[in-house]
C-alpha positions in Angstrom: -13.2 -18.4 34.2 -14.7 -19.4 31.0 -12.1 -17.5 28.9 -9.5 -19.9 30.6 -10.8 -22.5 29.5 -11.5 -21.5 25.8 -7.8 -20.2 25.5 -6.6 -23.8 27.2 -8.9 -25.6 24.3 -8.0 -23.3 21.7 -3.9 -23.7 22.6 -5.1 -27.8 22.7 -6.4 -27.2 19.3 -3.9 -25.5 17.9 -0.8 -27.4 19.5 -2.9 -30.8 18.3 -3.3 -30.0 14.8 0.4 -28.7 14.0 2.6 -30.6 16.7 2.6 -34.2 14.0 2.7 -32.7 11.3 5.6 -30.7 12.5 7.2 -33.9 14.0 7.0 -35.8 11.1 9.0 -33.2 9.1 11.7 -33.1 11.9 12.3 -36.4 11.0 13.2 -36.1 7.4 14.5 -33.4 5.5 12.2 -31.9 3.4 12.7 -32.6 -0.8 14.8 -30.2 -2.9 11.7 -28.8 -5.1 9.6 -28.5 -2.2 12.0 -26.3 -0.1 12.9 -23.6 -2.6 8.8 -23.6 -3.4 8.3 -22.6 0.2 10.5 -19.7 -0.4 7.2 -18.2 -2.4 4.9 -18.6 0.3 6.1 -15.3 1.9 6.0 -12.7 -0.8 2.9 -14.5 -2.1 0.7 -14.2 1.3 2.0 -10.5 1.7 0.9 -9.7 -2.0 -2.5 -11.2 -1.0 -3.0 -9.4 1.7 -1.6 -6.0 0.6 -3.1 -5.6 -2.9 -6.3 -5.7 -2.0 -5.9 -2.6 0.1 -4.1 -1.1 -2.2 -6.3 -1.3 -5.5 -9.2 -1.6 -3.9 -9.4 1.0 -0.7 -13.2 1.5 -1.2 -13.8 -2.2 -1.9 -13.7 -1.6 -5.9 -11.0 -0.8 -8.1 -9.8 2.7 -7.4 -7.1 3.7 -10.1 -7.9 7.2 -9.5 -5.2 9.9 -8.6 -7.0 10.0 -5.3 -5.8 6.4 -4.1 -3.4 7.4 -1.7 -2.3 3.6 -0.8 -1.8 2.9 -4.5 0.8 5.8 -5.1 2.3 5.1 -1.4 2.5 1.7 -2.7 4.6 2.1 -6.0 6.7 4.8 -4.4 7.7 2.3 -1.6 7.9 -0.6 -4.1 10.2 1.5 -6.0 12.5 2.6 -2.7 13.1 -1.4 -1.4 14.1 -2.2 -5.1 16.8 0.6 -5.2 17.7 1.0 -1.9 17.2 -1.9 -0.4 16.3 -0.8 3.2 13.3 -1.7 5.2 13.6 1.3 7.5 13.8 3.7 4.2 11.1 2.0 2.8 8.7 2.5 5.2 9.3 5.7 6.3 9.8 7.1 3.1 6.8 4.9 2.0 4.3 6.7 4.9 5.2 10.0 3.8 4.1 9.7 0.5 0.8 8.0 1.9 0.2 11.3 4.2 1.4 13.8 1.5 -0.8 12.4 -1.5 -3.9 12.3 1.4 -3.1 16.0 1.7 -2.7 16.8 -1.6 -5.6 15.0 -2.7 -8.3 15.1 -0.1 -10.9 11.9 0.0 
């Protein structure tokens, strides 16, 4: 019974601290600059979070020819810019990952 209650106060919490903010902007359309500067918050949290794990697997830098993410990486960067296709990308993108790990073993 006591996770109940800690998911009702978490979903308080949480609906408390964005429900005005996200009222106030109903209101009013947001400024020009501001909108197409929110367009940048997407790739710019997914680059954060990605290359990290991509330069550094072992938690330094690893630009050896053993760092399977970082080659999986620029092979799949280099498929959505030509192609254009999520699907390609990412299958195309995990079979590089899994043939570099079994061309060069960890």
């Amino acid at each position: 019974m006591n996770e109940v209650w800690m998911i009702i106060g978490m979903t308080v919490v949480t609906f408390g601290a964005r429900y005005p903010v996200l009222a106030l902007l109903s209101k009013n359309p947001l400024p020009e600059p501001l909108f197409k500067a929110l367009k940048f918050v997407p790739p710019a949290v997914l680059s954060a979070i990605i290359l990290p794990a991509v330069l550094m697997p072992t938690g330094k830098l690893g630009l050896e020819v053993n760092n399977a993410p970082l080659f999986a990486g620029l092979a799949a960067s280099l498929i959505a810019w030509r192609s254009r296709s999520l699907l390609l990308t990412i299958v195309l993108g995990m079979l590089v990952l899994w043939g570099w790990r079994w061309l060069f073993p960890i």
